[in-house]
C-alpha positions in Angstrom: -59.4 15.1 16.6 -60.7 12.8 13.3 -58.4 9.9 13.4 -57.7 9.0 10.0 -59.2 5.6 8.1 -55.7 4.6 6.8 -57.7 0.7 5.1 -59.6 3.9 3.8 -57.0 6.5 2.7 -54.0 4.2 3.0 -50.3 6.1 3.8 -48.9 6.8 0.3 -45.2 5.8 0.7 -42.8 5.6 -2.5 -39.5 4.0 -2.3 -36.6 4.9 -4.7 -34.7 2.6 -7.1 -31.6 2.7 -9.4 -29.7 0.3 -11.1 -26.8 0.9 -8.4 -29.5 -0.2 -5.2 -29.7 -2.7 -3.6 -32.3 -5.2 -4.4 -32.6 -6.6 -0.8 -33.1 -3.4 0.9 -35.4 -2.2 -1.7 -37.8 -4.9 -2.0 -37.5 -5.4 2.3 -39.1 -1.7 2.6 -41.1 -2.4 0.0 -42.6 -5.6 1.4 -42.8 -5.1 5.0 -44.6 -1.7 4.7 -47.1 -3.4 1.9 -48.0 -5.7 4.4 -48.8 -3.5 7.4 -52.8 -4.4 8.3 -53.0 -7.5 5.7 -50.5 -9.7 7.0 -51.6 -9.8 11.0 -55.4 -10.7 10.1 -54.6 -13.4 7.5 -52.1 -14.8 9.6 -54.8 -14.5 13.0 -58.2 -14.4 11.3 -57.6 -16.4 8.3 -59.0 -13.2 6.1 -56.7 -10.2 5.2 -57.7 -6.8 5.5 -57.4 -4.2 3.7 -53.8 -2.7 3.3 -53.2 0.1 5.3 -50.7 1.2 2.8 -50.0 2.0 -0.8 -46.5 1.3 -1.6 -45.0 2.1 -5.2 -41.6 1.6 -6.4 -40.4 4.5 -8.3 -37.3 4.8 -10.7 -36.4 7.9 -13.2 -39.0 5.9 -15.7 -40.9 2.9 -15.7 -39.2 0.8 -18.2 -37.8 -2.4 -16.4 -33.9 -2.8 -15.0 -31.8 -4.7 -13.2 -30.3 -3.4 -10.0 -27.1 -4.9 -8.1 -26.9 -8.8 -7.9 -29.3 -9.0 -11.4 -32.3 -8.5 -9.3 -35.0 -7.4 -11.6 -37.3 -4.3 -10.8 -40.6 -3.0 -12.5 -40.8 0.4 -11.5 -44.4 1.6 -10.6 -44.5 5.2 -11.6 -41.6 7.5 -13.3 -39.9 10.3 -11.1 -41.9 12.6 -13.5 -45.1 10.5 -12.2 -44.5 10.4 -8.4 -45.7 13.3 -6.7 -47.9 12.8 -4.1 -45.9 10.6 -1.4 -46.5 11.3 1.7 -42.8 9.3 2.8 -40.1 9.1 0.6 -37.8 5.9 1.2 -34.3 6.0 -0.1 -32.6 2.7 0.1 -28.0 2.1 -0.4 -26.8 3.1 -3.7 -23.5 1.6 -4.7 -22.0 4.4 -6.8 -17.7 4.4 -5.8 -16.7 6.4 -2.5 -14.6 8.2 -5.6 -18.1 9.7 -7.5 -20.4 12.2 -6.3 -23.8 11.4 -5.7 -25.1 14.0 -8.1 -23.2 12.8 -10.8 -24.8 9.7 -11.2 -28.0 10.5 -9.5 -28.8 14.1 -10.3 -32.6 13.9 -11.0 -33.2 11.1 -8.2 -31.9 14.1 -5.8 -33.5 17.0 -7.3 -36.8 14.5 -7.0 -35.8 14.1 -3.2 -35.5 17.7 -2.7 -39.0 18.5 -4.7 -40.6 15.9 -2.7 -39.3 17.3 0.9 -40.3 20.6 -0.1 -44.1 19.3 -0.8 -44.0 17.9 2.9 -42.8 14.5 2.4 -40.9 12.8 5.2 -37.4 11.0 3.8 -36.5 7.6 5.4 -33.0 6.6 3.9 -31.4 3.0 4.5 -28.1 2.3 4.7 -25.9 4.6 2.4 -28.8 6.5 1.0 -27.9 9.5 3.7 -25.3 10.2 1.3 -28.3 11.8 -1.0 -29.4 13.8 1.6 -26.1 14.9 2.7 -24.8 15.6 -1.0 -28.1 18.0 -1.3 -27.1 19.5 1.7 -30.5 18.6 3.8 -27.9 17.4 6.6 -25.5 20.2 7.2 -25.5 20.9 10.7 -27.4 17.8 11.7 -26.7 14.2 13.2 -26.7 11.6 10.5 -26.1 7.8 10.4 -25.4 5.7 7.9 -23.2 2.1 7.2 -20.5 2.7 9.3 -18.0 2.1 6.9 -18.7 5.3 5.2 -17.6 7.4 8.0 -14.4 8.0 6.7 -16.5 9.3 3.2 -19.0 11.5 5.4 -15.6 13.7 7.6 -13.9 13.9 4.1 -17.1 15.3 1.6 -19.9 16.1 4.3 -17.6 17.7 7.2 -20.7 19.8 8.2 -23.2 16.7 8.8 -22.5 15.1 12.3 -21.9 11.6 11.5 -22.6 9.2 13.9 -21.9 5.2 12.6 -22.4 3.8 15.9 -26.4 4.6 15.8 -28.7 2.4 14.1 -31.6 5.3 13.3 -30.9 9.3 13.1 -32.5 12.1 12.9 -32.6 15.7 10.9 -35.0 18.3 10.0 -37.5 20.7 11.8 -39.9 17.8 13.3 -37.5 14.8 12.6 -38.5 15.1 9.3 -35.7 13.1 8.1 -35.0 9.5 9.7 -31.9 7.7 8.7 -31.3 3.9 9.4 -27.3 2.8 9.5 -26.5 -0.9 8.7 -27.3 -2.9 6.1 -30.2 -4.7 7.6 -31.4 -1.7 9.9 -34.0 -0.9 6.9 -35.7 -3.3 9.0 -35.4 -0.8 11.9 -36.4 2.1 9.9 -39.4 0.0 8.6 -40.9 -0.4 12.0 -40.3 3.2 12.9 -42.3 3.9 10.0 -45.0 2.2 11.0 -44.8 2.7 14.3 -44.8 6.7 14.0 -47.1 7.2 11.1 -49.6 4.1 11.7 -49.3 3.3 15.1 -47.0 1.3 17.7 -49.9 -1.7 17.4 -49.0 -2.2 13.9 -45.0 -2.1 14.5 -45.5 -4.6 17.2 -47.4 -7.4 15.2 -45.3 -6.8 12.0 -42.2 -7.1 14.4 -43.7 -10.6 15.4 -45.1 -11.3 11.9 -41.3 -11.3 10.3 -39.8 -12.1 13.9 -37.7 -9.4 13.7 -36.6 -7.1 16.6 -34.9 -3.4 16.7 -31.7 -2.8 17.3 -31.6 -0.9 20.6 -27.5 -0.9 20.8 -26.4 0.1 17.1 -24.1 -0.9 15.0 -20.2 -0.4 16.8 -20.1 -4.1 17.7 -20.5 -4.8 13.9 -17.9 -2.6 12.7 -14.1 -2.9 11.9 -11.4 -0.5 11.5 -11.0 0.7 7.4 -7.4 0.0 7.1 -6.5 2.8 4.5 -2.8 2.4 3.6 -1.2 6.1 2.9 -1.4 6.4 -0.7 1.0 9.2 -0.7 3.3 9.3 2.9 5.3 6.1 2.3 7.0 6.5 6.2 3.6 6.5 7.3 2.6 3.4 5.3 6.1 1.7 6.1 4.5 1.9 9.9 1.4 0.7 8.9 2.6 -2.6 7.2 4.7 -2.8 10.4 2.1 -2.4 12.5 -0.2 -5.1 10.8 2.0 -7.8 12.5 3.7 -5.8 15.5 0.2 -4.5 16.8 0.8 -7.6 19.5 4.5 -5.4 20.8 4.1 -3.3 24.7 5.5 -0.5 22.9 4.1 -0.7 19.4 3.3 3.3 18.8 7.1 4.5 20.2 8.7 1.3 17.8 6.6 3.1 15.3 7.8 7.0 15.7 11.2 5.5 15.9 10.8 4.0 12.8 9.7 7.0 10.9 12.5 9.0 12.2 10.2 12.0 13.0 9.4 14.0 16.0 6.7 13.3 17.8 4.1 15.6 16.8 5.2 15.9 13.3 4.9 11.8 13.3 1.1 12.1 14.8 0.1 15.0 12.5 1.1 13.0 9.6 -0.7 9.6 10.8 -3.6 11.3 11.1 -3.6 12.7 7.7 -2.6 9.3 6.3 -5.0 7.3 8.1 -7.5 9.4 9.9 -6.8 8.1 13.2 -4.2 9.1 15.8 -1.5 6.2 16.5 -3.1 5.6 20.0 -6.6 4.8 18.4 -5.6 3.2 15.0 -3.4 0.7 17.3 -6.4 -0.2 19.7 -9.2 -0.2 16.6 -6.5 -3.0 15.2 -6.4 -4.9 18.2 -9.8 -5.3 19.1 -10.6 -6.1 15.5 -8.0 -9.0 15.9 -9.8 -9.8 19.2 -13.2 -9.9 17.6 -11.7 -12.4 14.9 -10.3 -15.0 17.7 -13.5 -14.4 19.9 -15.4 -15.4 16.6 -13.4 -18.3 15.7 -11.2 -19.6 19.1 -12.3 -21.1 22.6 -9.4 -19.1 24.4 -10.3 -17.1 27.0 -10.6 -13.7 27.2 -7.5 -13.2 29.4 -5.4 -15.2 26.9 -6.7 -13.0 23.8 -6.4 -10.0 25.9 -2.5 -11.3 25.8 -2.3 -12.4 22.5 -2.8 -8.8 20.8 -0.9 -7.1 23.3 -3.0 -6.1 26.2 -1.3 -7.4 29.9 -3.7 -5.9 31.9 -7.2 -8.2 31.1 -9.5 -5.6 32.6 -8.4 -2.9 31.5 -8.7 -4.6 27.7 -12.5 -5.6 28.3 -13.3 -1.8 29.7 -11.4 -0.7 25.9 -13.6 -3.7 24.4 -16.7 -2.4 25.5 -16.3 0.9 25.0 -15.2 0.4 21.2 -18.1 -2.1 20.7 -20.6 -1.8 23.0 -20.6 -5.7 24.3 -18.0 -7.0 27.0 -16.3 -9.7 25.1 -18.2 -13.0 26.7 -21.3 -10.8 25.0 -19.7 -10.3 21.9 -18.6 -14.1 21.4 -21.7 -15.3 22.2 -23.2 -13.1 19.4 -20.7 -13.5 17.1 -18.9 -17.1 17.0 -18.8 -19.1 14.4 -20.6 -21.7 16.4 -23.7 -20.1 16.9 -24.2 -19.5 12.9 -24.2 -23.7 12.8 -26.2 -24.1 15.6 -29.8 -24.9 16.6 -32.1 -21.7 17.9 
């Protein structure tokens, strides 16, 4: 087996841009994969090597823009241009939960889909599944993505598997496909990158280079419940108001079927269509999202916020607690308060 001279024949990576990406994720990829091989021997040797990559920004043409926040991009080479990538990397687009993907960014997925067919590998960030999915490379197949847009993926994309708690995904004959959830797991997806295509070595010393570390337990303990209020059912969004301040009542789901003045399974077939949850899970995701906020910002203890948004019984609130986030709730304060974002580390 040759083993291939990558300071020679560096990996040919292109990462996609728009006006509607963001410039963070775009220029992170972009910089952390540029650096693979150079930054390690400057930083240990004093003399950089060689790059081990060739990294190009590429955008429908090359004539200068602006993408979300004002941040300025020169595009490398045109859509028209690119065609030899060996990875394509797709970071967020911003386009409205409301507008399909293709409408806006047509020849960026027809570009996608070219690309893939040539062999390229796809390593989306953040929202950019949403590409994949709306050129249907993820029906029938586990995808990740921010987990806010869970909601978006059971709604447009009920054939892709969407899982928001994972923090990297993976589709396509040979995991072809990675995907990357959060906002800042482009980091994550950089280093698998590298790791897979140019070698564990390199993922370790960029990992210590930008003291960064992978995310091993995903993304649950960052997320929060989307409260949609019913657009449509107003006895379901008359509960839902209620049950923004009577989350904290023993009894809050029968108060609410009471309220409605429905049966009970014509009251949970509604909630669900209104809100996507059953009552049983939209009341706990509202709970623990009231005990992340006073684990972020109070000294109680846990047994006194297990009280305090309506759960008696303290164990059985940290067994919910961990299982919705993945972090018992010392774990998740520790992470999370508002002290430790002040403090020395």
């Amino acid at each position: 087996m040759v083993l291939r001279d990558f300071e020679a024949d560096p990996l040919r990576i292109d990462v996609l841009a728009a006006d509607s990406c963001r410039g963070a994720i775009l220029y992170g990829l972009f910089d952390l994969l540029t650096s693979v091989g150079t930054a390690w021997s400057y930083l240990t040797e004093g003399t950089p090597s060689p790059p081990m990559t060739r990294v190009r920004i590429v955008a429908r043409d090359t004539a200068p823009f602006r993408c979300i926040s004002g941040v300025p991009v020169m595009p490398d080479a045109s859509l028209e241009e690119a065609d030899d990538a060996e990875i394509v990397c797709i970071p967020n687009f911003r386009i409205g939960v409301a507008t399909l993907p293709r409408d806006v960014l047509g020849p960026e997925i027809d570009w996608i889909l070219r690309r893939h067919a040539a062999g390229a590998r796809l390593a989306t960030a953040c929202s950019g599944s949403a590409l994949l999915a709306d050129a249907g490379l993820l029906d029938g197949e586990e995808a990740t993505a921010h987990w806010s847009m869970a909601e978006l993926f059971a709604e447009r994309y009920p054939e892709v598997v969407f899982c928001p708690e994972r923090t990297l995904a993976f589709a396509g004959q040979g995991d072809s496909i990675v995907m990357s959830g959060g906002m800042a797991s482009w980091q994550d997806l950089a280093l698998y990158l590298i790791a897979r295509y140019l070698g564990p070595e390199h993922a370790a010393r960029s990992a210590r280079f930008y003291c960064v570390d992978p995310k091993p337990d995903g993304q649950r303990h960052y997320a929060a419940p989307m409260r949609r209020l019913a657009s449509e059912d107003a006895v379901i969004q008359d509960c839902q108001a209620w049950l923004a301040d009577g989350y904290r009542e023993a009894d809050a789901v029968p108060r609410m079927i009471a309220r409605s003045g429905l049966p009970r399974r014509s009251f949970d077939r509604r909630f669900r269509a209104a809100t996507g949850y059953s009552p049983k899970d939209y009341l706990q995701s509202l709970r623990v999202e009231e005990a992340k906020q006073c684990l972020e910002r109070e000294e109680q203890s846990v047994d006194a916020i297990a009280e305090a948004v309506g759960y008696a019984d303290a164990r059985a609130f940290r067994r919910l607690f961990r299982k919705m986030t993945g972090l018992s709730p010392a774990e998740y304060r520790r992470r999370f308060s508002g002290a430790r974002f002040l403090s020395a580390r």
